[in-house]
NUVO-513238 format. One record per residue (C-alpha): x, y, z; residue number from 1. Coordinates in steps of 0.25 Angstrom, whole numbers, plus 2048, in hexadecimal, padded with zeros to 3 digits. Layout:
BEGIN
rec x->X, y->Y, z->Z, num->NUM
...
end
This chain:
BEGIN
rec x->830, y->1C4, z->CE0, num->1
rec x->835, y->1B4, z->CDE, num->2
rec x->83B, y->1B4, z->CE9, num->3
rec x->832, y->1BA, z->CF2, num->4
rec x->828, y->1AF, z->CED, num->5
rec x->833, y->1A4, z->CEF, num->6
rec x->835, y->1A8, z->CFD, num->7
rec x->824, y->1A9, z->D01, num->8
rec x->823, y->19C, z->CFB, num->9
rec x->82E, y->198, z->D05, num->10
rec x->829, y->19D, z->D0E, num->11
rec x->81A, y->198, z->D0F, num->12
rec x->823, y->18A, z->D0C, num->13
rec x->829, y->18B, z->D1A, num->14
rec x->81C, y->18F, z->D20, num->15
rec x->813, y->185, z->D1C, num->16
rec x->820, y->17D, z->D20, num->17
rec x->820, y->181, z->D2E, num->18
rec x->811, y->181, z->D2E, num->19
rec x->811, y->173, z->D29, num->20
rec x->81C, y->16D, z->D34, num->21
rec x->814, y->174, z->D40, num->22
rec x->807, y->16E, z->D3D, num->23
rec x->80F, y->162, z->D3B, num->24
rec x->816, y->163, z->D49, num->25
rec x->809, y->167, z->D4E, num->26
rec x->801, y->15B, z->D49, num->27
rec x->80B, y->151, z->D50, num->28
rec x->80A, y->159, z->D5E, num->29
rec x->7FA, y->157, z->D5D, num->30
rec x->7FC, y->14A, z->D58, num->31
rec x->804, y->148, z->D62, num->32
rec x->7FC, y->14C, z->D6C, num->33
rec x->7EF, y->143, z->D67, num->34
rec x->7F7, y->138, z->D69, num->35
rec x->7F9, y->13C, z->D78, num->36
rec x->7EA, y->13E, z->D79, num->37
rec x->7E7, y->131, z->D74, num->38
rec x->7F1, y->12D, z->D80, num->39
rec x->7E9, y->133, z->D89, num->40
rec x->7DD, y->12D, z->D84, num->41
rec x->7E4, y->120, z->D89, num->42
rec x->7E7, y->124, z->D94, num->43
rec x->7DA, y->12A, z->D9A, num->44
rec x->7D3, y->11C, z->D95, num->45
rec x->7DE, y->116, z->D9E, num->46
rec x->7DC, y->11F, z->DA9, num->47
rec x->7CC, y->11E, z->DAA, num->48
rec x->7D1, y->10E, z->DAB, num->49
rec x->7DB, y->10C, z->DB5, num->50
rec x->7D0, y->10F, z->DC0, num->51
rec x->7C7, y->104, z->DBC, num->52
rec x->7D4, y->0FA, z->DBB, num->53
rec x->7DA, y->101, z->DCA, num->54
rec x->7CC, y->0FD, z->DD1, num->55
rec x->7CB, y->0EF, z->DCB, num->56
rec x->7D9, y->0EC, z->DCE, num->57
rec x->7D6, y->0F2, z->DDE, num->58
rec x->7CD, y->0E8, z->DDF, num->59
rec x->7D6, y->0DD, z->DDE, num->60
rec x->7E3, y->0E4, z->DE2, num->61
rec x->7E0, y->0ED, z->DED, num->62
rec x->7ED, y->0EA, z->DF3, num->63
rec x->7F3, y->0F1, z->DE5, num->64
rec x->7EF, y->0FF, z->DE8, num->65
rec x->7FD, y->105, z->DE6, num->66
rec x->7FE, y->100, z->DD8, num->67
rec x->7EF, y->103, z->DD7, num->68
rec x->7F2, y->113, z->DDC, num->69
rec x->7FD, y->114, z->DD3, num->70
rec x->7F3, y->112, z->DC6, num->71
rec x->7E9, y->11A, z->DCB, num->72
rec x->7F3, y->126, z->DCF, num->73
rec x->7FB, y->124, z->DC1, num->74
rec x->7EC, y->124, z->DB9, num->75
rec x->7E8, y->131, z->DC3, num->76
rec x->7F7, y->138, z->DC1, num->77
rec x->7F4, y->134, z->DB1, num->78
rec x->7E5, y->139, z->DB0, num->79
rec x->7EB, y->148, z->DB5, num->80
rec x->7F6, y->149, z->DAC, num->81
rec x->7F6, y->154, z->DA4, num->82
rec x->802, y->155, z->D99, num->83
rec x->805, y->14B, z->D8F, num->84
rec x->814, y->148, z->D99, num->85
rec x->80C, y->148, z->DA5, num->86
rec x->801, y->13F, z->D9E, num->87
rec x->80D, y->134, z->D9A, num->88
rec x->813, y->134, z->DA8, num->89
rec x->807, y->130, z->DAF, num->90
rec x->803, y->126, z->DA3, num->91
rec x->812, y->120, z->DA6, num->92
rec x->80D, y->120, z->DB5, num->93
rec x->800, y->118, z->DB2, num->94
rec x->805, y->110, z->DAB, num->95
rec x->811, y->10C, z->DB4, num->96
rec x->805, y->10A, z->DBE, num->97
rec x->7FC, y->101, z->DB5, num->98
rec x->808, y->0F8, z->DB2, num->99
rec x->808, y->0F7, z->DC2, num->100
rec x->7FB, y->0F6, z->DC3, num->101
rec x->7FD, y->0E8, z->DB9, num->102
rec x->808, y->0E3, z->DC2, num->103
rec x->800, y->0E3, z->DCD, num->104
rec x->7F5, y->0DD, z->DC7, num->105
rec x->7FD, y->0CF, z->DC4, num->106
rec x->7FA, y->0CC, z->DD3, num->107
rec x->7EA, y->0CB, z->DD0, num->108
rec x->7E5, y->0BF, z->DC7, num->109
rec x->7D8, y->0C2, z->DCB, num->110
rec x->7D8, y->0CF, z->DC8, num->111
rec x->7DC, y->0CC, z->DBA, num->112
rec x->7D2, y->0C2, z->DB7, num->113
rec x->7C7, y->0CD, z->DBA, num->114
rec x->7BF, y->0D2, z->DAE, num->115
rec x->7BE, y->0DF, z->DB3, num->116
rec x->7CF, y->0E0, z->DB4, num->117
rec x->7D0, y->0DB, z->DA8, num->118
rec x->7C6, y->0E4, z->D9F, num->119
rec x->7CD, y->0EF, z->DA7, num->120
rec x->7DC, y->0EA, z->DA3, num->121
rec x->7D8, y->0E6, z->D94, num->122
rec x->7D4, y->0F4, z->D94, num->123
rec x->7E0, y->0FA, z->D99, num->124
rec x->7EA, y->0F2, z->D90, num->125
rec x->7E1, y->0F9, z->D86, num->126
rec x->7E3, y->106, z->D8A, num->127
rec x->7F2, y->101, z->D8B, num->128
rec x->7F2, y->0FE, z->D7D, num->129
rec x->7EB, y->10B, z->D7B, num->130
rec x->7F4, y->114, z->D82, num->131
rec x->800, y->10B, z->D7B, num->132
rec x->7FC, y->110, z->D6F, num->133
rec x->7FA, y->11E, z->D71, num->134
rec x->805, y->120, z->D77, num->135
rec x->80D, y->11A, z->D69, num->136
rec x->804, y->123, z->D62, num->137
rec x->808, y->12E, z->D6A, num->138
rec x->818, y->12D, z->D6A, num->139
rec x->816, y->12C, z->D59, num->140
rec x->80E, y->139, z->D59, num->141
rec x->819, y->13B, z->D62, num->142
rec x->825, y->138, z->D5C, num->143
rec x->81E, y->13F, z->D4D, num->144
rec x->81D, y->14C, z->D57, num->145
rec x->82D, y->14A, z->D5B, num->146
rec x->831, y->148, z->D4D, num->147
rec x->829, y->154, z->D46, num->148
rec x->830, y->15D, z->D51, num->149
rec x->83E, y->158, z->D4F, num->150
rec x->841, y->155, z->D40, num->151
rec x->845, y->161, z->D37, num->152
rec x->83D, y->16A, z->D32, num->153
rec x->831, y->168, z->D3B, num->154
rec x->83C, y->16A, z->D48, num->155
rec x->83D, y->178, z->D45, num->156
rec x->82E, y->179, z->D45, num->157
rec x->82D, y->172, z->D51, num->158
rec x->837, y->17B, z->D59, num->159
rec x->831, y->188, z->D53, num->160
rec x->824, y->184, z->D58, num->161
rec x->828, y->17B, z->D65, num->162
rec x->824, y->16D, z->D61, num->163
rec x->82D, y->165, z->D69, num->164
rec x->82F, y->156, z->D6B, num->165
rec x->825, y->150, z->D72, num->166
rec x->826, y->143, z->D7D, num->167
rec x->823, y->135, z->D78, num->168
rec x->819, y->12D, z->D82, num->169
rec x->825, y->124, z->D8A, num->170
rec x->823, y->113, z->D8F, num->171
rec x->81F, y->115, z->D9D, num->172
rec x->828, y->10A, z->DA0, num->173
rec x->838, y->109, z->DA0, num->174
rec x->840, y->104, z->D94, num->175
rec x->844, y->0F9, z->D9B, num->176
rec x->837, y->0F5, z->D9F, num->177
rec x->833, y->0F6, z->D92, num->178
rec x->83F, y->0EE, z->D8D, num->179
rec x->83A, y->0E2, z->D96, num->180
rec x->832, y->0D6, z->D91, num->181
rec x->824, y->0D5, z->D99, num->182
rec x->824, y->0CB, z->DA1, num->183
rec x->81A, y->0C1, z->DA1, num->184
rec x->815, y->0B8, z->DAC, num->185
rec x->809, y->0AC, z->DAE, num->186
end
């Protein structure tokens, strides 16, 4: 009789146990998940202004209309993503065409003396920042998911009930383009 109450009480243990482990796991994933929406958030209130900044700078760059394409395809290719991979890819893409879209603009003075350029350009190093920010915020939930899913005894649980480990948000540049000091000109 001893024993068969030693082994119940065992075994509601390695219930509550489990249970306890799977909700952990499953909190990270939603976590995880809100951090990727609070991305998105970012990303649309990027999107919804890259056309205002596109039509100021045609106005003074009309000659720039390949780099000027290039934003406005990225931004379309972004705003039709579906998946949370497909989502980073055209995000990397946008963002490798905004940086050209900023090289080009070097060649118009003018352009960036303008009140309305300027609002719209303060406004998107904000969204930047934003988006920066997120995106840390998101490979921590990150990286908390990866290790709930990886680290004894919450592995087992993982496998048992397919948490796997999940893609951190990348730099959309190279390493070694990150390792380069900017360069700074007057």
């Amino acid at each position: 009789m001893t024993a068969l109450i030693v082994v119940g009480i065992i075994v509601v243990v390695l219930v509550i146990a489990i249970a306890s482990m799977y909700n952990g796991l499953v909190k990270l994933r939603n976590n995880r998940e809100n951090a990727f929406a609070n991305i998105d958030v970012q990303l649309k209130q990027r999107y919804d202004l890259v056309p205002q900044l596109v039509n100021t700078v045609k106005g003074y760059a009309t000659h720039e209309k390949e780099t000027l394409d290039k934003v406005t395809s990225a931004r379309a290719a972004a705003m039709n993503a579906t998946t949370v991979d497909e989502k980073v890819a055209a995000d990397k893409a946008l963002s490798g065409a905004l940086a050209g879209l900023r090289v080009s603009l070097e060649a118009y003075p003018e352009l960036k003396a303008n009140e309305n350029f300027l609002q719209l350009q303060n406004e998107l190093a904000d969204i930047e920042n934003k988006l920066s920010a997120a995106r840390r915020f998101f490979n921590s939930a990150t990286r908390e998911f990866n290790n709930a899913c990886e680290v004894f005894p919450s592995n087992i649980i993982a496998g048992m009930f397919n948490f796997k480990r999940a893609p951190m948000y990348e730099a959309t540049e190279s390493r070694e383009t990150l390792n380069k000091a900017p360069e700074v000109r007057f």
